[in-house]
C-alpha positions in Angstrom: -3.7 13.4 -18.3 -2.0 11.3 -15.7 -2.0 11.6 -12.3 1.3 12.7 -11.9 0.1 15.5 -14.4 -2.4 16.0 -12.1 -1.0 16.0 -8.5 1.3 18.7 -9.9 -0.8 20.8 -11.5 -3.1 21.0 -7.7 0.4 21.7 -6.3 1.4 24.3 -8.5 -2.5 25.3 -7.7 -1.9 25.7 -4.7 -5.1 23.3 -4.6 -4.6 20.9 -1.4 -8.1 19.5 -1.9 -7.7 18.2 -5.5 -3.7 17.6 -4.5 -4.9 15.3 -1.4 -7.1 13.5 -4.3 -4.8 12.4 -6.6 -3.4 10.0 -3.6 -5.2 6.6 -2.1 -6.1 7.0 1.4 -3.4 5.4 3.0 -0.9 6.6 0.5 2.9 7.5 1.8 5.2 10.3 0.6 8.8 8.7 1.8 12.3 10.2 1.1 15.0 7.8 -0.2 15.8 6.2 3.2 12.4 5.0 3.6 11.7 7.6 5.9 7.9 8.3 5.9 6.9 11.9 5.7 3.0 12.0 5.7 1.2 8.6 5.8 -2.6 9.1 4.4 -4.9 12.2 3.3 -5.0 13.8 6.8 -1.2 14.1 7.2 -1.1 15.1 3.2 -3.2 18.1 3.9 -1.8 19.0 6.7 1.8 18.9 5.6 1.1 20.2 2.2 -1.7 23.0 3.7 1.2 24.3 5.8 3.3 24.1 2.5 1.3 26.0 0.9 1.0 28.6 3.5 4.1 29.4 3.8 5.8 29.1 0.5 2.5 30.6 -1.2 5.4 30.8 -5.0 6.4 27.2 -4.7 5.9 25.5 -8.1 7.3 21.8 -9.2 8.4 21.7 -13.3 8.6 17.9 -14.3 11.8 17.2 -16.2 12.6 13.4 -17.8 10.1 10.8 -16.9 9.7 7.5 -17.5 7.2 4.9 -17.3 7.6 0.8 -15.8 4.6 -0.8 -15.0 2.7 0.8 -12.3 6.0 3.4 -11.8 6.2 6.8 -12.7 9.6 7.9 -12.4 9.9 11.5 -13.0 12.7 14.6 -12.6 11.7 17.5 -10.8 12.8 21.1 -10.2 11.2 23.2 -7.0 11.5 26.9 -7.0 9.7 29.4 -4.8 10.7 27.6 -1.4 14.7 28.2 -0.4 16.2 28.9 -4.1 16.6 26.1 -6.8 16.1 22.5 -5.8 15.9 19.0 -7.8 15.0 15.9 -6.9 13.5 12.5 -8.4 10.5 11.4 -8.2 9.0 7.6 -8.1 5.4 7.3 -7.6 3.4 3.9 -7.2 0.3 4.1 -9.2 -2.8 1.7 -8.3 -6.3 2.1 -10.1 -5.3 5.8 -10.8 -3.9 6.8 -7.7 -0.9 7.7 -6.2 -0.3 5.0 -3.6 3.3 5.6 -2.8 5.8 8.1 -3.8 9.5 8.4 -2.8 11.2 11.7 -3.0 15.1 10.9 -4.0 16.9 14.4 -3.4 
């Protein structure tokens, strides 16, 4: 299982521990304008915790993905937050961790 495979399943999980592991430590979740929106494992829990908290029904179902080097690049479809959302995915993978990931929505 990859740790794309993984990081999802602890989100669906609702698991922010195991979720917070599947990223190195100074690991950044970014939109598509380079906008960082948690830089490292204390602002991942506490962005995704929150998350969580308040959308306890959110799940993520991968679509298409495709693999180039040390990319994942992967479709995705949120429900449970506000309605039907999808976005695309590109995570940076080093030593089998995510070390950057760019939401594209």
């Amino acid at each position: 299982m990859s740790v794309v495979d993984r990081v999802l399943e602890a989100l669906n999980a609702q698991d922010v521990d195991a979720f917070v592991g599947c990223y190195g430590p100074d690991a950044t979740i970014e939109d598509g304008y380079d906008r960082v929106g948690a830089r490292g494992h204390d602002e991942l829990r506490t962005r995704y915790g929150a998350m969580f908290a308040k959308y306890p029904g959110v799940r993520v179902e991968p679509g298409w993905r495709t693999e180039v080097g040390n990319f994942i690049v992967q479709e995705e479809t949120v429900t449970g937050r506000s309605g039907h959302e999808r976005h695309v995915a590109v995570y940076q993978i080093e030593d089998d961790l995510i070390v950057r990931e760019r939401l594209i929505a």
